[in-house]
C-alpha positions in Angstrom: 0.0 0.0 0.0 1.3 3.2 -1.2 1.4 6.1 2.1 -0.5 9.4 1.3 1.6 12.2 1.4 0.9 15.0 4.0 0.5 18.5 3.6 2.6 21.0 5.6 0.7 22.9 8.1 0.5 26.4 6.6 2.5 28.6 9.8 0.8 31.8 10.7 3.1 34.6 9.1 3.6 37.5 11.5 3.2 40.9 10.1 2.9 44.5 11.9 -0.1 45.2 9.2 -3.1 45.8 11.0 -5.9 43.1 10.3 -8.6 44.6 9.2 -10.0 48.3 8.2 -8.5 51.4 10.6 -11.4 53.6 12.0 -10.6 57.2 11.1 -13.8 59.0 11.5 -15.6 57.3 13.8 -18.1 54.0 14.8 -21.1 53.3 12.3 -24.5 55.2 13.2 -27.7 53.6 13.1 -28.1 55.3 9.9 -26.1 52.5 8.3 -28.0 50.0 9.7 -30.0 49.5 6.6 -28.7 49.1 3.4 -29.2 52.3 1.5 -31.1 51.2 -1.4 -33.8 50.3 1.0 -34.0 52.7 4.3 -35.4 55.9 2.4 -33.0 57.7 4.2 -30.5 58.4 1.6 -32.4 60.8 -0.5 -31.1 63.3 -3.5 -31.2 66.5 -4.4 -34.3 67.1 -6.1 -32.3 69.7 -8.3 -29.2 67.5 -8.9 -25.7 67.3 -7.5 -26.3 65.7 -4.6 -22.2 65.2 -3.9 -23.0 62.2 -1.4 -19.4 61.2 -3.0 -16.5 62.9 -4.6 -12.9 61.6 -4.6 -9.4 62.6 -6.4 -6.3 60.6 -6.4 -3.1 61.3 -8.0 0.8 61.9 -7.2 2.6 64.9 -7.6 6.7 63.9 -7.0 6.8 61.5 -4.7 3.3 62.6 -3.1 0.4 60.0 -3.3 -2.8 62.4 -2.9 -6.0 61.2 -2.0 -8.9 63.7 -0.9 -12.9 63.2 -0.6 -15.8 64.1 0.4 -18.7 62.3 1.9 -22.7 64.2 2.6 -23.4 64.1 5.8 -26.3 62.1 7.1 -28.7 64.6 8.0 -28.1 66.1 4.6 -28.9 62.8 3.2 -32.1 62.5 4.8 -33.1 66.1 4.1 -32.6 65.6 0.2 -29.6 68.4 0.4 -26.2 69.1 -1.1 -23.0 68.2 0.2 -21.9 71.5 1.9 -18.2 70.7 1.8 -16.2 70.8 -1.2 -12.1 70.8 -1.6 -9.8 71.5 -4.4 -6.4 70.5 -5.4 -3.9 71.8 -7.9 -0.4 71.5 -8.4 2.3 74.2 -9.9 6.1 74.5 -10.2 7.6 77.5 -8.9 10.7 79.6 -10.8 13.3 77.3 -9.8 11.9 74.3 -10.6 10.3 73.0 -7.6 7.1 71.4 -7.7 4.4 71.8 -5.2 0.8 71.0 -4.0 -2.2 73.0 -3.0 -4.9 71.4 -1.2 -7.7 73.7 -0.1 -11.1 72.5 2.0 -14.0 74.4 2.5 -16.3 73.7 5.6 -19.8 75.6 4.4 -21.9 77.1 6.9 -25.1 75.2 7.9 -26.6 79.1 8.2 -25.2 79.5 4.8 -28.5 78.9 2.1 -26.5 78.5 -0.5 -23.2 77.0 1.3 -22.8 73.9 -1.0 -21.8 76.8 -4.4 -19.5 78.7 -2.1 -17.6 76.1 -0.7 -17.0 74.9 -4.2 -16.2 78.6 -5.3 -14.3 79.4 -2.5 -12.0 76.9 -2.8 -11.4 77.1 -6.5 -10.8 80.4 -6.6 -8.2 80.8 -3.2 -6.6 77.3 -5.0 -5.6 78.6 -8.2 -5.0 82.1 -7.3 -2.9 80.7 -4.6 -0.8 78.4 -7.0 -0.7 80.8 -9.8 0.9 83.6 -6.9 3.1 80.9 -5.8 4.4 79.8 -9.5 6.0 83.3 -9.7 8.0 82.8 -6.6 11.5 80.8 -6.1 10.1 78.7 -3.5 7.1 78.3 -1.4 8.8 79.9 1.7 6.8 80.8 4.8 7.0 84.4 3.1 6.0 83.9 0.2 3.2 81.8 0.7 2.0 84.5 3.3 1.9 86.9 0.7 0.4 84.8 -1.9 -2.1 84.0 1.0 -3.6 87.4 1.8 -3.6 88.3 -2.4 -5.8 84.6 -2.5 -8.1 86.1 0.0 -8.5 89.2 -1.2 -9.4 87.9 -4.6 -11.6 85.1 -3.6 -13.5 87.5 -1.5 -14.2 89.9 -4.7 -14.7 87.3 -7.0 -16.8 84.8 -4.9 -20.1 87.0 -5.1 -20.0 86.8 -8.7 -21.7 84.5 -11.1 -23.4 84.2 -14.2 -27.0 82.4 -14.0 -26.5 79.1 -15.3 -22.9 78.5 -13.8 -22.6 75.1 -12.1 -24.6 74.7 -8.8 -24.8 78.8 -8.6 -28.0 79.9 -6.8 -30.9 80.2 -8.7 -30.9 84.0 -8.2 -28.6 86.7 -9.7 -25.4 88.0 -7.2 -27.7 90.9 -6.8 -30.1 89.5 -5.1 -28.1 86.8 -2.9 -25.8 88.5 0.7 -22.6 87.4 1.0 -23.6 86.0 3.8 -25.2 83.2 2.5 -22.7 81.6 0.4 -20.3 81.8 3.3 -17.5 78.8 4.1 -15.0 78.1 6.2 -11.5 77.8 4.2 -8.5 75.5 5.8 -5.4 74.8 2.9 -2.1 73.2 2.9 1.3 73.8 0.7 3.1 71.0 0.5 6.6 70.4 -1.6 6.4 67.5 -4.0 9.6 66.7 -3.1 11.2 66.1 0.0 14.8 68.0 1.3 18.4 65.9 1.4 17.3 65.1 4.7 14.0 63.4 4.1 11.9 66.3 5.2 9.8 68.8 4.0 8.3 72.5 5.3 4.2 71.9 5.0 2.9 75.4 5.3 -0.9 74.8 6.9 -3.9 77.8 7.6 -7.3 78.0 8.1 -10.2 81.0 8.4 -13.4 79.8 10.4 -13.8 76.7 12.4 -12.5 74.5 10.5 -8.7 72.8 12.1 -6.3 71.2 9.9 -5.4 67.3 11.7 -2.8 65.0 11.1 -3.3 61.3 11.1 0.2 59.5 13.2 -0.2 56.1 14.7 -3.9 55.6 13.9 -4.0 58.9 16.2 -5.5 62.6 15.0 -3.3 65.7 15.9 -4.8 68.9 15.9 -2.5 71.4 14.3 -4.4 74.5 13.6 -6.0 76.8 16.4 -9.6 77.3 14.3 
């Protein structure tokens, strides 16, 4: 009689991964309980561009870049627009050096029309910003103030203005809609694409309103503006 061969025991391999997804916002509500497609509680926006989802990825050097945005849950419910909106852009400044711009906007829940502002906001302070920045040697802690305060200035002039059919603008002409209700909060980052001899890199980091840059570091959140 021939003898059947055993298999080797697979050994458990050890790793320092964590096993498993990492929780980075928070525990599930019981407004995931459901699957959407069947609670009624994920509802659109009867006039379209509901932005329950919206996600860019790319590199820029040796930079992998990853931002979204996710509607909130009461917004969801309510049939509303996301509120929130960010923008990236990248530019390469008189020397060579290339850099990234990431800008969020936080739009005020006061704020009728919140959801075009954010959006407008941070488009216009975004490529202002990087265009200011392009004509500089480097994105110094100088020259990105300055290039800060002409973003800000600009976006704040230029916000209020539309034409009536732009993208998600309010229904009504600039005439008719305050400033105050297309208001956002505004929190941006500079970042070099490219890292110095030593493996490190200046990130220049503000925000207006109540809206705090973190960082994520060993699954934990540090809070690194004051707003």
């Amino acid at each position: 009689m021939s003898r059947k061969k055993r298999r080797p025991k697979k050994q458990p391999v050890e790793t320092s991964s964590p096993v498993g997804p990492i929780a980075i916002a928070g525990r599930p509500s019981t407004f995931h309980s459901k699957p959407w497609w069947v609670s009624d509680w994920w509802n659109l926006e009867p006039t379209g561009r509901s932005g329950d989802i919206t996600c860019d990825i790319g590199t820029v050097g040796d930079l992998a870049v990853a931002a979204a945005s996710i509607r909130g849950d009461t917004h969801r419910l309510d049939g509303d627009r996301c509120e929130d909106a960010f923008f990236l852009s990248t530019g390469v400044t008189t020397s060579g050096d290339s850099f990234l711009v990431a800008v969020i906007g936080d739009g005020l829940g006061s704020a009728k029309y919140s959801s075009f502002g954010s959006r407008r906001a941070t488009e216009l302070f975004g490529n202002h910003l990087t265009a200011t920045i392009c004509k500089t040697d480097t994105p110094s802690p100088k020259t990105v103030k300055a290039a800060v305060e002409t973003a800000f200035e600009t976006t704040k002039a230029k916000a209020p203005k539309w034409k009536g059919g732009d993208l998600s603008a309010p229904p009504l002409s600039p005439s008719k809609v305050s400033s105050a209700e297309i208001e956002t909060t505004l929190t941006f980052a500079v970042v070099p694409a490219e890292p110095t001899p030593n493996e490190k890199r200046l990130v220049l980091i503000g925000s207006v309103g109540d809206s705090p840059a973190y960082r994520l570091s060993e699954k934990k959140w540090e809070r690194l503006t004051d707003s």
